[in-house]
C-alpha positions as CSV (number, residue, x, y, z in Angstrom):
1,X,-97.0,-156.8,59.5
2,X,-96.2,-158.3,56.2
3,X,-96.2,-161.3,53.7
4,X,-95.1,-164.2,52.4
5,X,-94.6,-163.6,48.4
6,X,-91.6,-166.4,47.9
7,X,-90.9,-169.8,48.7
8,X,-87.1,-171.2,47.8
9,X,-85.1,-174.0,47.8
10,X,-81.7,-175.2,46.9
11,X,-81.4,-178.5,46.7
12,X,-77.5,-178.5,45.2
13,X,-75.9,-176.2,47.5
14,X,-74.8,-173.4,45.9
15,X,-75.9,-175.3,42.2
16,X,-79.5,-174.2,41.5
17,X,-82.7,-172.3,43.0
18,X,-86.2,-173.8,42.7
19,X,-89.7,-171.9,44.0
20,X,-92.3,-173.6,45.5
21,X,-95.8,-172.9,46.3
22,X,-96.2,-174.0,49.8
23,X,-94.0,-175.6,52.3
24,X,-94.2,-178.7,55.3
25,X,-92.0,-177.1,57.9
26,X,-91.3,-179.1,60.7
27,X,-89.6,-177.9,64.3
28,X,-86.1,-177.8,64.7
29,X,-85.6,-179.0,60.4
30,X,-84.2,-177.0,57.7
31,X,-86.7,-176.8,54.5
32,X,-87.7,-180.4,53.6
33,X,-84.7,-180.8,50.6
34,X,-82.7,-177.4,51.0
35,X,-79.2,-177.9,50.8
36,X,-80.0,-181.9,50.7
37,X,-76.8,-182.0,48.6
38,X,-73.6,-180.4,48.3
39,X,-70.3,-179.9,46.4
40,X,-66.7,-181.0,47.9
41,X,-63.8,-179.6,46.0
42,X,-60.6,-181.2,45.7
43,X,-59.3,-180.1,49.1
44,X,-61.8,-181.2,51.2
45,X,-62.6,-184.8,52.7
46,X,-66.6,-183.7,53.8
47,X,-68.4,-186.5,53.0
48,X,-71.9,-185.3,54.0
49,X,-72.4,-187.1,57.3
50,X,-72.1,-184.4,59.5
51,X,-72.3,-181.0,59.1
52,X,-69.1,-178.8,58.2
53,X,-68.6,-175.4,57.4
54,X,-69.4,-174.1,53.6
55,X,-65.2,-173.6,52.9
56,X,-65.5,-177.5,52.5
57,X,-68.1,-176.8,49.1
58,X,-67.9,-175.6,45.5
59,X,-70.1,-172.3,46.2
60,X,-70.6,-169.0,44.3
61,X,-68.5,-167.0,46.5
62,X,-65.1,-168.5,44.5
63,X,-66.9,-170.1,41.2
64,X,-69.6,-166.9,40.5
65,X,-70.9,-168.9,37.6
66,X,-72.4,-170.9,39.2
67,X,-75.2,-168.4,40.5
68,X,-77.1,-168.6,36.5
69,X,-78.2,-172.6,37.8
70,X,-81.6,-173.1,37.9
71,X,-82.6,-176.3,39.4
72,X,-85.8,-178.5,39.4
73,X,-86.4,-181.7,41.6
74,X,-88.5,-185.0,41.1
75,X,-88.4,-186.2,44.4
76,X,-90.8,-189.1,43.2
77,X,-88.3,-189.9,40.7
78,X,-85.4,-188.4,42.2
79,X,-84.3,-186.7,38.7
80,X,-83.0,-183.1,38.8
81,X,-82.8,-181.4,35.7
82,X,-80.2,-178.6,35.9
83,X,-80.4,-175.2,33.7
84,X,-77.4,-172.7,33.2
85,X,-77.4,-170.4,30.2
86,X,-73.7,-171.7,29.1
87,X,-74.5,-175.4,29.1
88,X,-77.0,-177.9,27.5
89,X,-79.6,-178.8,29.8
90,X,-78.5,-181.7,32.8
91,X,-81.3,-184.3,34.0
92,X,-79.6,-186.8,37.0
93,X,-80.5,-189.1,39.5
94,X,-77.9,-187.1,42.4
95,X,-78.1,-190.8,44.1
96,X,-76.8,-192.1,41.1
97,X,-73.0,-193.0,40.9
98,X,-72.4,-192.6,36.8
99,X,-75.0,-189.3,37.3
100,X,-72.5,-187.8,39.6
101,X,-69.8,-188.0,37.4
102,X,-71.1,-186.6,34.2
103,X,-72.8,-184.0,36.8
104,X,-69.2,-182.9,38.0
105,X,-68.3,-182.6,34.2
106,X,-71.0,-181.0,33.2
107,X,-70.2,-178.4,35.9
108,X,-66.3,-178.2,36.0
109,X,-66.5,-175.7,33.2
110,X,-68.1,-173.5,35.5
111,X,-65.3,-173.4,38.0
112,X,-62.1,-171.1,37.6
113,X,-58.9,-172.4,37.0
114,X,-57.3,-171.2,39.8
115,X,-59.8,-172.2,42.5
116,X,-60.2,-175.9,44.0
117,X,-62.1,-177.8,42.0
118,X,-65.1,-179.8,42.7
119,X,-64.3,-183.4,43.9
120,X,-67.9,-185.0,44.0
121,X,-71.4,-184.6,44.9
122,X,-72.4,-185.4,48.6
123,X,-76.0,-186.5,50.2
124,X,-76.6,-184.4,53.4
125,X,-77.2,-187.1,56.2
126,X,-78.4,-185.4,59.0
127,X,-80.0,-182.2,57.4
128,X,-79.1,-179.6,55.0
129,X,-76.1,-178.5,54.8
130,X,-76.7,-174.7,55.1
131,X,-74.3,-172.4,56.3
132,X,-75.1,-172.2,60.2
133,X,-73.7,-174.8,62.5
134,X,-77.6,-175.3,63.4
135,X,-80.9,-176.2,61.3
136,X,-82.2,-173.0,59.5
137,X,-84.2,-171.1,57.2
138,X,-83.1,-167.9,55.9
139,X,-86.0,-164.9,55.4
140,X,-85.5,-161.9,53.2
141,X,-86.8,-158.6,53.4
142,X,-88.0,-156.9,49.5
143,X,-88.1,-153.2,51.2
144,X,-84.2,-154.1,52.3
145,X,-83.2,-155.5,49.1
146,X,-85.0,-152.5,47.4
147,X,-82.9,-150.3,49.6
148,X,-79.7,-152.1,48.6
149,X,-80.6,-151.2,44.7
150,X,-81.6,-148.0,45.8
151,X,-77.7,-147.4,47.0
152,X,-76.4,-149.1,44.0
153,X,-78.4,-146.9,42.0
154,X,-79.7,-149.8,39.4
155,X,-82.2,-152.8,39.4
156,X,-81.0,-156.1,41.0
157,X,-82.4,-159.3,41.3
158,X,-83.8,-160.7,44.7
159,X,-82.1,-164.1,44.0
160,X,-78.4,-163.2,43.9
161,X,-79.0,-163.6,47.9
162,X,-80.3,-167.1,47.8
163,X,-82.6,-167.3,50.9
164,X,-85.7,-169.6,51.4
165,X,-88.6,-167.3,52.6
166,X,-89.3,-163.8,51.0
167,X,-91.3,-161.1,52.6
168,X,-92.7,-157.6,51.5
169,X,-94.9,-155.5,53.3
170,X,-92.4,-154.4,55.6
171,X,-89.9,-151.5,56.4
172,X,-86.3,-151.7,55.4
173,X,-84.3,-153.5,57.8
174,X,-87.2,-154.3,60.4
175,X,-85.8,-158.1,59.7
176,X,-82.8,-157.3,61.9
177,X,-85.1,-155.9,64.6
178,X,-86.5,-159.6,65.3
179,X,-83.2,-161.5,66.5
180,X,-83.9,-162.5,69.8
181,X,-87.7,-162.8,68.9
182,X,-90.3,-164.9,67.4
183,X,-92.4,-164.3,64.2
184,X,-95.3,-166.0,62.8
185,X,-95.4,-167.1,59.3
186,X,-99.2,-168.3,58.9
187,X,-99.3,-170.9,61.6
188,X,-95.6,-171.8,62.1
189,X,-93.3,-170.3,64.7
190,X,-89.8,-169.1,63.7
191,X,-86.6,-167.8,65.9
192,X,-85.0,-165.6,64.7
193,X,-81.4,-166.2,65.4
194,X,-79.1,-163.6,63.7
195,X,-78.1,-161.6,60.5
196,X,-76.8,-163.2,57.9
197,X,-72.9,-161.9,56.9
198,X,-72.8,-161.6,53.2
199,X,-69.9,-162.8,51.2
200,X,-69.1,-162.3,47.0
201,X,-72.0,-164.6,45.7
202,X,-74.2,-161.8,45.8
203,X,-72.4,-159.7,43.5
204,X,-73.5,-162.1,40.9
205,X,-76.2,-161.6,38.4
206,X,-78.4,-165.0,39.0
207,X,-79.0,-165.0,35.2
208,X,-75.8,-164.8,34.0
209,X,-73.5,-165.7,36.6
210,X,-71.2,-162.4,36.2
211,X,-70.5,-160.0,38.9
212,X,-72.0,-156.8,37.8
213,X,-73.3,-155.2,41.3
214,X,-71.2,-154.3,44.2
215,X,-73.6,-155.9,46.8
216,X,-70.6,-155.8,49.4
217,X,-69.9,-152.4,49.0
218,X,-73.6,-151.0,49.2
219,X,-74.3,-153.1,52.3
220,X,-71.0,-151.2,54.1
221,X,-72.3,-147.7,53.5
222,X,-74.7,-149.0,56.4
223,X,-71.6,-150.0,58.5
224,X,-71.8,-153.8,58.2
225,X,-71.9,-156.6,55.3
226,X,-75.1,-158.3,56.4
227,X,-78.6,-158.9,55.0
228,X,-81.3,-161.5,55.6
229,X,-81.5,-163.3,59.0
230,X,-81.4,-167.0,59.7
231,X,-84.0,-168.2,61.9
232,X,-85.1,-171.8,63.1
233,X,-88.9,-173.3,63.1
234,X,-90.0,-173.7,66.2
235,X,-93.2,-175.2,65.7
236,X,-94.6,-177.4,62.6
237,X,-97.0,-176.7,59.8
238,X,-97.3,-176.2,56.1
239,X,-96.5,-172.6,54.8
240,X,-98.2,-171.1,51.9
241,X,-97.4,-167.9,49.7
242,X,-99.3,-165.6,50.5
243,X,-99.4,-166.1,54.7
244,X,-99.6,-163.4,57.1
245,X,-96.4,-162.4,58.8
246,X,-96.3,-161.0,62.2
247,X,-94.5,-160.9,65.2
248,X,-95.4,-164.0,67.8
């Protein structure tokens, strides 16, 4: 049916993007360090031990600057080193108090003025803190997002919709025909669960962090604002680009 050409992670939620060769996936778990930390603002009391809904975080849907982070993680070391082509490079420990705080300066120039600001950088206790109220993985589509660019008439990147597992190979859309169903991804089981509603973040070049596509507006020429599904692992194993992809 198709293949797996990208792996993706984000370990700051909605602060950075990092690719990955290959993958442990393990049943019922989001990607080992996806969403592993996230953002409060100034209006919210989350303090990562339980999952909440993503209006409690900073996120690129109110702050689109944000989107130009790239993001690498030494989990042996537990450094980060944070990229944005604004701001001098950012290495922390997130575990570390005095890192956390030159972290939140380091990115409060990113936020607007008139949006809550970010408040302080939370560890995800139970699992990552993605934005379904149950463990998942999101899967992308390259026919659907080359369909979205088709309707906006211009090249756009893949990133600006920030999902974990990217497929080609495939028709437009056929991702939406598997909710309800299984799929294979090399040896690991997936459900698929449901489409993913889109929100502003995506109209957000990744490498600059300026809205320059009308994402939104494309998507509702087919009569909805969704793209991507979320699906959950069913069964454990390691995942590698370049795996088959089929239906189970």
């Amino acid at each position: 049916m198709g293949q797996l050409i990208e792996i993706w992670r984000h370990p700051i939620k909605s602060h950075g993007r990092e690719a990955l060769e290959s993958v442990e996936m393990t049943a019922g778990d989001t990607i080992p360090g996806d969403r592993a930390y996230a953002v409060t603002h100034d209006q919210s009391d989350a303090d990562g031990s339980t999952w909440v809904p993503c209006q409690n975080f900073s996120r690129g849907s109110k702050a689109p600057e944000l989107m130009a982070i790239d993001l690498t993680w030494n989990e042996q070391q537990n450094t980060m080193t944070l990229t944005h082509p604004k701001l001098p490079d950012l290495v922390i420990n997130p575990d570390d108090a005095e890192d956390q705080k030159r972290f939140l300066v380091w990115e409060a120039s990113l936020m607007p003025d008139n949006r809550a600001q970010s408040a302080k950088l939370v560890r995800a206790v139970a699992r990552g803190m993605t934005d379904t109220d149950y463990p998942s993985i999101t899967i992308g589509n390259m026919s659907s997002h080359r369909a979205v660019a088709q309707k906006l008439g211009k090249r756009i990147s893949h990133l600006r919709w920030r999902c974990n597992f990217w497929l080609d190979g495939l028709g437009p859309w056929e991702e939406f025909e598997w909710i309800g169903k299984d799929v294979m991804i090399g040896d690991v089981s997936f459900e698929v669960r449901e489409r993913c509603v889109r929100c502003l973040s995506t109209t957000a070049n990744p490498k600059t962090g300026v809205r320059d596509a009308d994402t939104l507006g494309a998507l509702e020429t087919w009569g909805h604002r969704e793209f991507t599904v979320y699906a959950t692992p069913k069964t454990s194993g390691t995942l590698r680009i370049g795996d088959p992809v089929r239906l189970a």
